[in-house]
Structure formats: structure tokens, C-alpha cells
C-alpha positions as CSV (number, residue, x, y, z in Angstrom):
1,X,65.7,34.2,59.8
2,X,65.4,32.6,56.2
3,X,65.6,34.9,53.2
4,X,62.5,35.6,51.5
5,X,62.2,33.9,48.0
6,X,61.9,35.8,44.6
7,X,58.6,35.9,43.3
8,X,59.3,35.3,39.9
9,X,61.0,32.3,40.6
10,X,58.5,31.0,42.5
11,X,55.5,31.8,39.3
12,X,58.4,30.4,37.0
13,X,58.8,26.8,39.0
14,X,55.1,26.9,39.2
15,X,54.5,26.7,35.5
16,X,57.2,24.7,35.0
17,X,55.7,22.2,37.1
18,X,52.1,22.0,34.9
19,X,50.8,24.9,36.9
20,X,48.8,27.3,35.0
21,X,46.9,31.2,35.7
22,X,42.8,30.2,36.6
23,X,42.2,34.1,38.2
24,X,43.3,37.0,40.4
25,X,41.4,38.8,42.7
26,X,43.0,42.0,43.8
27,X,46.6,41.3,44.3
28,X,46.2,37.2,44.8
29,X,46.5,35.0,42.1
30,X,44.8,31.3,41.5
31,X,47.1,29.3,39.7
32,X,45.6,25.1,39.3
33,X,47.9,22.2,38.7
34,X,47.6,20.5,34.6
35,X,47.6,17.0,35.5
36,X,45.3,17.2,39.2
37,X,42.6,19.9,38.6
38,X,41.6,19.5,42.1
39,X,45.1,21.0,43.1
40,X,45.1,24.6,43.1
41,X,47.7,27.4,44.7
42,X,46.9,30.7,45.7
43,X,50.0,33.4,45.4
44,X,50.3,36.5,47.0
45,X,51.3,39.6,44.5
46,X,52.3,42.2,46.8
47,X,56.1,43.0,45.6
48,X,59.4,41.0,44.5
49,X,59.5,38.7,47.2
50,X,57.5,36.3,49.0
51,X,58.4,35.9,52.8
52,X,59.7,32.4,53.9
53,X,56.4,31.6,55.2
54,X,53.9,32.5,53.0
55,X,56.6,30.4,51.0
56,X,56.2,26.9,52.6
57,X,52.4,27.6,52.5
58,X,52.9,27.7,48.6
59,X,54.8,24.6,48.6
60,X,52.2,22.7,50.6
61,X,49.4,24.0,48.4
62,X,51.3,22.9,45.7
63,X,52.6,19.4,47.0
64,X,56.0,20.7,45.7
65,X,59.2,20.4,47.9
66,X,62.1,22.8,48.7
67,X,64.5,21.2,46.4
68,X,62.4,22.3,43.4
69,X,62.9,26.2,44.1
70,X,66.9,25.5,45.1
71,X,68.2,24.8,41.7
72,X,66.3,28.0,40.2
73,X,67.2,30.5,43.1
């Protein structure tokens, strides 16, 4: 089974890719894209880690791929 991924890793790639904080409702945060305002990517808050799934559903949101997150990990 793949690890699950750190989450601060994954909020610091995020920003470091033109991402920026919209909202947060409860423990889910909005987070939309600088340069398409149209693309925006929901995160779960719910510890230190973000299961491999709920992962990939990031990157997707995101249009980001795998090798982003592999240099920071």
C-alpha cells in the first residue's frame, strides 16, 4: 500500500505552484490556482497526513503531477 503524503508538503507545493487560501469550511480548505481562477482544490485538514488517495484526487484537482511532490518529500 503507498505511504500517505505529509500534509504540509502538500499545502507547501500548492503555493509554490501559484495556489493561494480562498476559504475553509470546517476542517476542508479551498485553495484556487493564481494564473486559472477557474482551477480550484479542495484539501482535507484532518491530521499530518493525507492518504494516498485522497492524494491523487488533489493532484487531479490541481492538474499537478507526481513528480512535483517527489522532490519536496
Amino acid at each position: 500500500m503507498p505511504k500517505p503524503y505529509p500534509l504540509r508538503i502538500v499545502l507547501k507545493v500548492l503555493l509554490d505552484k501559484g495556489f493561494f487560501f480562498v476559504s475553509q469550511n470546517g476542517s476542508h480548505t479551498k485553495y484556487r490556482c493564481h494564473h486559472n481562477p477557474n482551477l480550484t482544490v479542495i484539501v482535507p485538514i484532518h491530521g499530518k497526513e493525507i492518504r494516498y488517495g485522497t492524494f491523487r484526487s488533489i493532484l487531479r484537482q490541481a492538474k499537478l503531477q507526481l513528480g512535483d511532490f517527489e522532490n519536496k518529500k
